[in-house]
Backbone bond lengths (Angstrom), bond angles and torsions (degrees), N, CA, C in turn:
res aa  C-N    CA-C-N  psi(-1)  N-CA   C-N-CA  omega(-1)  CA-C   N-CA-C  phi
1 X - - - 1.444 - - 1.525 111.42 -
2 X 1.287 137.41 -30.87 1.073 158.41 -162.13 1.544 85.72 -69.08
3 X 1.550 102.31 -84.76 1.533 114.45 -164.55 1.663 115.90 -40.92
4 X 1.679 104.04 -25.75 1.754 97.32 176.45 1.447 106.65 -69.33
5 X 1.407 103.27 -31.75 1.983 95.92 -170.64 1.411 109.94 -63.05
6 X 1.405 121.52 -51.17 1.292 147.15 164.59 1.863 107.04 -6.64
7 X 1.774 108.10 -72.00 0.930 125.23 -175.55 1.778 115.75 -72.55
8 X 1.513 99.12 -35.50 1.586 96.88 -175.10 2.030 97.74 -73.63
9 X 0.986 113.33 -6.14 1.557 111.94 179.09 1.280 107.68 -80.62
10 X 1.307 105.80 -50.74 1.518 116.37 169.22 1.197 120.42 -48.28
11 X 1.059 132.57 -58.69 1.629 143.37 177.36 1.593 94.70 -54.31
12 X 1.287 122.46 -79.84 1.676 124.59 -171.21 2.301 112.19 -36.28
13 X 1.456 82.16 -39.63 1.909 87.35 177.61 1.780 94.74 -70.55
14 X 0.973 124.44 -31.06 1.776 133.82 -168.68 1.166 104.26 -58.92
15 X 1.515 107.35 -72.09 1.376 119.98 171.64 1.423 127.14 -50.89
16 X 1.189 133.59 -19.32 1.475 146.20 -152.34 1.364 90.79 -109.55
17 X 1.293 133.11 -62.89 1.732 139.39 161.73 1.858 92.41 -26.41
18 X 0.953 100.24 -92.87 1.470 112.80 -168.86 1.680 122.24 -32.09
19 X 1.200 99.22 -31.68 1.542 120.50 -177.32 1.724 93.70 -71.11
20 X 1.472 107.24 -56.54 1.196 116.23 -166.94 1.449 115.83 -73.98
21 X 1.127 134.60 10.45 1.320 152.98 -152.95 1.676 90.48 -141.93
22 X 0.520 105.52 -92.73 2.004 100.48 179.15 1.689 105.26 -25.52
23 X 1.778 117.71 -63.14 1.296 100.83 164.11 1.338 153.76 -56.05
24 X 1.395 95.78 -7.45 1.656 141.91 -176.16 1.490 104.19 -65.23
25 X 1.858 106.11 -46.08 1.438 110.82 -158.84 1.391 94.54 -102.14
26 X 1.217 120.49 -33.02 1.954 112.31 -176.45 1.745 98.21 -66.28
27 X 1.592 108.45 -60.22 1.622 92.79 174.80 1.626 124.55 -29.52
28 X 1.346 123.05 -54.34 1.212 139.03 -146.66 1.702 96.21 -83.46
29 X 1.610 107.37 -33.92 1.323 83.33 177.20 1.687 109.84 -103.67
30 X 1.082 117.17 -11.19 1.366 106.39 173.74 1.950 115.91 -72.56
31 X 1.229 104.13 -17.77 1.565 103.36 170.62 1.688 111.24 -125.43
32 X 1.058 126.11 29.30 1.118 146.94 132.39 1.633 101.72 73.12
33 X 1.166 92.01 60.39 1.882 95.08 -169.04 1.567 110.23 -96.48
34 X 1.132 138.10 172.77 1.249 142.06 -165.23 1.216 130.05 160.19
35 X 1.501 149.55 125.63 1.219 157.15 -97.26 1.503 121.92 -158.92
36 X 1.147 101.90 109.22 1.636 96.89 -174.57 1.183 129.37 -82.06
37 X 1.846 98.77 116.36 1.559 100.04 -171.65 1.862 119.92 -109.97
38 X 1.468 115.06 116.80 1.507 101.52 -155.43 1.677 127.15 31.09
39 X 1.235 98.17 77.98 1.818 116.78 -172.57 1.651 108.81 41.49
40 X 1.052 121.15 43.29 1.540 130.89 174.23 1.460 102.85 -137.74
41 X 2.100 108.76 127.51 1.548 97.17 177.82 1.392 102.03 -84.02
42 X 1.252 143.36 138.54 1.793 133.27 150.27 1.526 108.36 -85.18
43 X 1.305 96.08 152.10 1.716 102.18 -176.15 1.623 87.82 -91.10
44 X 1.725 106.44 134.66 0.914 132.35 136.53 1.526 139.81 7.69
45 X 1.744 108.32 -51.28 1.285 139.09 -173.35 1.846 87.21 -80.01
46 X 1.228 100.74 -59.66 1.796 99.30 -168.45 1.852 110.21 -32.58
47 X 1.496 100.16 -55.06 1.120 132.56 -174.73 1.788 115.26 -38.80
48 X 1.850 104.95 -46.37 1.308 148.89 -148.21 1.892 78.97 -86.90
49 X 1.230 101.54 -84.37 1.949 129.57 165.55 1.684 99.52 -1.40
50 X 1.348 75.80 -65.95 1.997 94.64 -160.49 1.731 100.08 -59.58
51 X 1.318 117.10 -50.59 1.101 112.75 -177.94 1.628 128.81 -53.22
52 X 1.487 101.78 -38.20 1.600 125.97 -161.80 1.562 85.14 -70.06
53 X 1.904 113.46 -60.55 1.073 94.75 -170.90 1.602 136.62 -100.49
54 X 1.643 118.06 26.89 1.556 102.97 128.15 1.261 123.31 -94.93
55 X 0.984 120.44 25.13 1.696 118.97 158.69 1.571 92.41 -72.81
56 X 1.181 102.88 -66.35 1.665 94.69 -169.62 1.697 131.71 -41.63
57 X 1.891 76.97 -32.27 1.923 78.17 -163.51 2.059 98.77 -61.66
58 X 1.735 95.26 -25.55 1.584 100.92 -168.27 1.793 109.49 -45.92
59 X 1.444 114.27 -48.12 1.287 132.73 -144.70 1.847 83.46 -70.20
60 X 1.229 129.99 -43.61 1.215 102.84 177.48 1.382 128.39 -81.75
61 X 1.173 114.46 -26.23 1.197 119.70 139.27 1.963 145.64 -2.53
62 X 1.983 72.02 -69.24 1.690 77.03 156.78 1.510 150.76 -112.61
63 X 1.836 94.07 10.43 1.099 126.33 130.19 1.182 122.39 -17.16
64 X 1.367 114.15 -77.86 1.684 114.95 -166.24 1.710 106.59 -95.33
65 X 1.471 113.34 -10.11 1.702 108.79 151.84 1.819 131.38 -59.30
66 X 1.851 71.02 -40.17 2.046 85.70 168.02 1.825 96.32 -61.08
67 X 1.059 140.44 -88.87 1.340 161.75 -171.92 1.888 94.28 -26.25
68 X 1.141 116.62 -74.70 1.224 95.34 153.28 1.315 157.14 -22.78
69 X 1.249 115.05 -35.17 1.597 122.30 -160.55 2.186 77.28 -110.01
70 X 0.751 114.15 -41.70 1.651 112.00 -168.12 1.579 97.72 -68.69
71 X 0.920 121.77 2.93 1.665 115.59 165.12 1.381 107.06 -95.46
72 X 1.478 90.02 153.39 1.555 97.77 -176.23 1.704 115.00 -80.80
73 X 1.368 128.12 156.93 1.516 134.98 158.97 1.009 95.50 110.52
74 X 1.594 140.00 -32.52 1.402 152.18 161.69 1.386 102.42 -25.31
75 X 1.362 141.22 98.36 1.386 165.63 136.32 1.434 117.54 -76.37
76 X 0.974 131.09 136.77 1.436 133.85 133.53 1.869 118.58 -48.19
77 X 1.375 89.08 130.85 1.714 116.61 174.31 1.733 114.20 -128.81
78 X 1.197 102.09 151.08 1.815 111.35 171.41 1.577 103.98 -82.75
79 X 1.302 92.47 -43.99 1.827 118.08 -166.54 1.535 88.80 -54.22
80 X 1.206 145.79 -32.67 1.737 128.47 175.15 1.056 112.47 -74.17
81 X 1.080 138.93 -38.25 1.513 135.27 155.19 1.391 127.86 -52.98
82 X 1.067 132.81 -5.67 1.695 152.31 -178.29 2.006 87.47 -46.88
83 X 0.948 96.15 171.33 1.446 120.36 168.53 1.550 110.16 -116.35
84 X 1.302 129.12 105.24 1.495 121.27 177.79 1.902 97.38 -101.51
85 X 1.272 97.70 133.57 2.009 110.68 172.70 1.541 92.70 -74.89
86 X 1.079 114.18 150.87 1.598 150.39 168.60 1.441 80.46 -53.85
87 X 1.260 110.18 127.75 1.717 129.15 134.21 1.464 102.75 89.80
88 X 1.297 114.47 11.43 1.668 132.94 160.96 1.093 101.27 -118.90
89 X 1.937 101.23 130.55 0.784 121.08 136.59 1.210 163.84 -11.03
């Protein structure tokens, strides 16, 4: 039960990014804002764009985290968090 809340939190922060990123880009172009990046202005909207769409790439993302966690044997471990050195085993 835990793990559904987990994910529906996830999704709602997903959506809220994304929301905020779409409003990001109508603001930006209706008041024409834009940002100087190494002596280049970018519009605003780009900025807005970029956001909306890794929100998106997230949503499938957690798609297949949902799909994940709904299989069975799926436990929590410490041991995945370990630190393994390069070139050991």
């Amino acid at each position: 039960m835990d793990k559904k809340y987990s994910i529906i939190v996830l999704f709602i922060i997903n959506c809220l990014i994304f929301v905020s990123g779409c409003l990001f880009t109508i603001y930006s172009i209706y008041f024409k804002i834009s940002f100087r990046v190494i002596n280049t202005d970018v519009s605003g909207a780009v900025v807005g764009l970029l956001v909306s769409y890794f929100s998106m790439r997230h949503f499938k993302k957690l798609f297949d985290l949902k799909g994940e966690l709904k299989k069975s044997g799926n436990n929590f471990s410490w041991s995945n968090f370990k630190k393994v050195k390069k070139g050991v085993l």
